[in-house]
N, C-alpha and C positions, 0 to 999 in steps of 0.2 A: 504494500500500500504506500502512496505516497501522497506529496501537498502532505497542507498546514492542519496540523492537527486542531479540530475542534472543541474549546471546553469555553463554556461560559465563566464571563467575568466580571461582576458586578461590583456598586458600590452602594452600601445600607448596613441596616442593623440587626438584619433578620434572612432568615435560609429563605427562600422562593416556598410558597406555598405548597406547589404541583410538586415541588422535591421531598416535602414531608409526607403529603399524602401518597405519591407514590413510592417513598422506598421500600427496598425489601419485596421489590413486586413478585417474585414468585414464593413469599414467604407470607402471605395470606392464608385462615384458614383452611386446613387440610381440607375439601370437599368427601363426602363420600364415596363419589366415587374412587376417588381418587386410593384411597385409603381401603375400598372393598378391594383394589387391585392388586395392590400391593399385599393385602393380604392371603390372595389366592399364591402365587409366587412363593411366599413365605410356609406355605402350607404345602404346597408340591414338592419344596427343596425338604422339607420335613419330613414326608413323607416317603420322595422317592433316593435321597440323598444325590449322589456324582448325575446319576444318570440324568437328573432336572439339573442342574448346572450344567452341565454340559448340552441339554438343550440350547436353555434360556443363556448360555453363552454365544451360541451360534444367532440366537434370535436376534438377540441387542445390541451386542458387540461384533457380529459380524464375524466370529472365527470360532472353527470347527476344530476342537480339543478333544483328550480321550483323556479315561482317569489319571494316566499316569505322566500326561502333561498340563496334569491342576498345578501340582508345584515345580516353581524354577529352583531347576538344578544347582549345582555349585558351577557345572560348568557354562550356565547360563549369565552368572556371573561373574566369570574370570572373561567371557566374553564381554558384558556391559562392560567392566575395566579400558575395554580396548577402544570401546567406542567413545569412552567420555574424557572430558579433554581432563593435562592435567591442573592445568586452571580452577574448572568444576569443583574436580575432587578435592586440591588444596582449600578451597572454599566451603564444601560442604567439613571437611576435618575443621577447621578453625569453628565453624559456625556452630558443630557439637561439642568441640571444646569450654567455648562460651557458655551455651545454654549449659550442659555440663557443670558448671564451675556454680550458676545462676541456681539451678536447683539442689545442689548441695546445699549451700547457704539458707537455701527452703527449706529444708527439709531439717538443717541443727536447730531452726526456730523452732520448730512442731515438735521438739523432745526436751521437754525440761521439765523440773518438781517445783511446786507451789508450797509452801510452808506459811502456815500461820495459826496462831492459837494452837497446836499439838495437832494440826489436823495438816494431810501430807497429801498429795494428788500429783500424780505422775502421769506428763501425756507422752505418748508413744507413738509410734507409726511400724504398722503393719504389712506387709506386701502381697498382694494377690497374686495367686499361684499364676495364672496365665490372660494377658491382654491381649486386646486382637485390635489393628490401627489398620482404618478403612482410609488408601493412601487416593484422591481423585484421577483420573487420566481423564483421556481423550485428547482434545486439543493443544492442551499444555498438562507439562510434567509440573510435579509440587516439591520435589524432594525435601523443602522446606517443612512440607504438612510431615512429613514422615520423621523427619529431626526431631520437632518439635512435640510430636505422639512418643514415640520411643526412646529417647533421649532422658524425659522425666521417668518413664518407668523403670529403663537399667539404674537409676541414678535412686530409687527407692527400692530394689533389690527384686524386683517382678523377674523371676526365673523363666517364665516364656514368654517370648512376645511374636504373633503370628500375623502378619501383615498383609492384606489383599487390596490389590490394583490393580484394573483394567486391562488386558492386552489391547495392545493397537490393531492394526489391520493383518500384522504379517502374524499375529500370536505371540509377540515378544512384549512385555513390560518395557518402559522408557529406560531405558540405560541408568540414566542419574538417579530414578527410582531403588535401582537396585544395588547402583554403588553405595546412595546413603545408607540401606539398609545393612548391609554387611559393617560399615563405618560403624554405624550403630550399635552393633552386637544383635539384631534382628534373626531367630532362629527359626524361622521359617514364613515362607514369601508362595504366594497364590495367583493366579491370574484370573483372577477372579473379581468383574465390577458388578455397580449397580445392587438393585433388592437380591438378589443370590447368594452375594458376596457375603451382605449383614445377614441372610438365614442360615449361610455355611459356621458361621464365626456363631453366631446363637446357636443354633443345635446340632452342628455336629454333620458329617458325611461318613462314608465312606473312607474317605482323604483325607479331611478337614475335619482337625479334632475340633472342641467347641471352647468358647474361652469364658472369660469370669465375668468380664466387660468389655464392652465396643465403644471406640473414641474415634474420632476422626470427621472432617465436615462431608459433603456431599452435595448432591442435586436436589428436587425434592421426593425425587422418589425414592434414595437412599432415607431422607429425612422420615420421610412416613415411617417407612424402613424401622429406622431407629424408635422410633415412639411405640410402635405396636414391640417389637421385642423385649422395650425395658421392664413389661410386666412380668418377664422371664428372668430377665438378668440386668445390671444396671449399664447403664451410657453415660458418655459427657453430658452433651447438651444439645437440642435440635437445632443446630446451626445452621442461620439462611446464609445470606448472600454477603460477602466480607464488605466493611465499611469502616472508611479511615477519616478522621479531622484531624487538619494538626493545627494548632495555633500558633503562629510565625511573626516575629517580628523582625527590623531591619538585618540584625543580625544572624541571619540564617542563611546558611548556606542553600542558593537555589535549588544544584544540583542534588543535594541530597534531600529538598524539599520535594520534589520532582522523584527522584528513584521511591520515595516509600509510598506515594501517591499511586506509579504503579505498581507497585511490588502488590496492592489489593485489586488495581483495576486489571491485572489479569485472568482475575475470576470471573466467572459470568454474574452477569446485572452486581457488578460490586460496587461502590458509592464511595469514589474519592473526593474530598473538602478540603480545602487550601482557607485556611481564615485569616488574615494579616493584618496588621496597622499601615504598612507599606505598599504606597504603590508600585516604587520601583522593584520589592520582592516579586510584587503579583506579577510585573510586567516580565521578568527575566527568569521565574519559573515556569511558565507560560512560555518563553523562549525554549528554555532548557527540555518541557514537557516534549517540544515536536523534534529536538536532536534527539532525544531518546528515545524515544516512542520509533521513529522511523528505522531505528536498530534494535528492536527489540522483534526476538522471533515469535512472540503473540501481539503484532501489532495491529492483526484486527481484531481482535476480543478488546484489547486494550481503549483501541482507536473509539470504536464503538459505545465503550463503557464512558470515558471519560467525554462522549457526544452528551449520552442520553442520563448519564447520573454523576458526571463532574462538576466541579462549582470551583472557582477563588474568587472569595467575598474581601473586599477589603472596608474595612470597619474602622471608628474614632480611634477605640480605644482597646487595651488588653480586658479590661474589667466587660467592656460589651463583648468580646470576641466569648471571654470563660463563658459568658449569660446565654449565648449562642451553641457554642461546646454542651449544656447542660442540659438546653433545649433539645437537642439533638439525641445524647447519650448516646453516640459512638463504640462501635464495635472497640477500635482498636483508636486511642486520642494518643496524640502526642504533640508535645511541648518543645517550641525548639525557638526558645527568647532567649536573651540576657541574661534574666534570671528566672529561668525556670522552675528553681525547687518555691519560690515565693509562690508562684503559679498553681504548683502542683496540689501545693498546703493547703 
């Protein structure tokens, strides 16, 4: 795709109307129908195990698998090694490192004793035997979802973690998908999308042992997905469609204003917000958005998102921008001023 990227850019105190009332638009409630279908799927992989996945594999994703190419090999991923730059991989290592390092520090919080008056309370943390991280494909690779699912669970001592991801067209998982996994310590990888994938991970195949809990975002037929099984076993959370605001002032750096804006708009219907006190920030992220965008290899999911649910509002003041931010209540908010922690407080 090329030409200038389109994202609106106003000047007020308040988000566009049509933008609040429409966000989140395929995260409306579940309809019935919708919800009786998903649950038929759920009840066939149930009942029939491998042999309904590997239908409803060929159905939806378009590739014709046998039981014993449910899971990728090791040598499937000595192969993704070959294809992923080593760019990628140095990035996805540093990126688990960090989160890495981020959830230990979580984690010595949630273990400490309370004393007072002779009376003693000890909180602890426990590890589930086996998680299962629903990683999205199709158009774009996530390996990021997949860091971020599995990353915290090695790092609270979850001894299995069992990871399903769409194959593409030729039957292969994304390469990067399955470098991060192995990065990871991920002990076993599925090609397996969509409502199959969350019935495989809830009860179990054939192949596909069944796990303790299901994490990971999705579509919304993954999302249905996840609500009808959690009366079986628990989940994260029905995640719709990713949504970012950052609040920015002069001192912000564009380009990096610009990279986390798409780092959400390459999700489908995902909702990037640029807020600033600055026009000249607005004007040169805005710049920076169409150099990026135009090298980015989702840059029509991207192009498209930031057409139809992008915004950079430029506003008085910091105090009207937070009032904005709260009005909003944003998936993912970030603060990138002067003084941010005053902000944050």
């Amino acid at each position: 795709m090329s030409g200038k990227v389109r994202i609106r850019t106003l000047e007020g105190s308040s988000l566009p109307s049509e933008l609040l009332r429409n966000r989140w638009p395929n995260t409306r409630r579940l309809d019935s129908k919708l919800m009786s279908y998903v649950e038929k799927i759920l009840c066939e992989v149930r009942r029939r195990g491998d042999s309904a996945l590997i239908e409803f594999e060929e159905r939806f994703d378009g590739v014709k698998l046998s039981p014993d190419r449910l899971r990728v090999s090791r040598g499937d991923i000595e192969k993704a090694y070959e294809k992923t730059s080593d760019k990628l991989i140095s990035a996805i290592e540093y990126s688990k490192s960090r989160i890495e390092a981020f959830q230990r520090e979580i984690l010595s919080r949630l273990r400490f004793v309370y004393e007072e008056n002779g009376l003693r309370i000890r909180s602890c943390t426990s590890p589930i035997r086996r998680l299962g991280c629903y990683v999205p494909g199709g158009e774009a690779a996530y390996p990021s979802t997949l860091i971020m699912t599995a990353t915290p669970a090695k790092v609270a001592g979850v001894p299995e973690i069992a990871v399903c991801s769409p194959p593409k067209s030729g039957g292969e998982v994304n390469p990067s998908i399955l470098v991060a996994a192995d990065i990871c310590g991920v002990d076993e990888i599925y090609r397996l999308g969509g409502v199959q994938a969350i019935a495989a991970l809830a009860y179990g195949t054939q192949t596909v042992r069944h796990v303790d809990k299901i994490v990971g975002p999705g579509n919304k037929y993954v999302q249905a997905a996840k609500m009808l099984v959690s009366m079986d076993l628990p989940i994260d959370i029905p995640a719709g469609p990713s949504e970012i605001l950052i609040i920015a002032d002069e001192s912000a750096d564009p380009r990096l204003v610009a990279l986390d804006m798409i780092s959400q708009a390459e999700h489908l219907d995902a909702v990037s917000i640029l807020v600033t006190t600055s026009r000249k920030l607005a004007e040169n992220v805005v710049k920076m958005l169409e150099r990026l965008v135009e090298s980015s290899p989702n840059r029509r999911i991207v192009s498209e998102n930031l057409l139809r649910n992008g915004l950079v509002l430029v506003c008085r003041s910091l105090e009207e921008a937070v009032r904005i931010a709260n009005e909003f209540a944003p998936e993912h908010l970030e603060v990138m001023t002067e003084d941010p922690w005053n902000i944050s407080e």
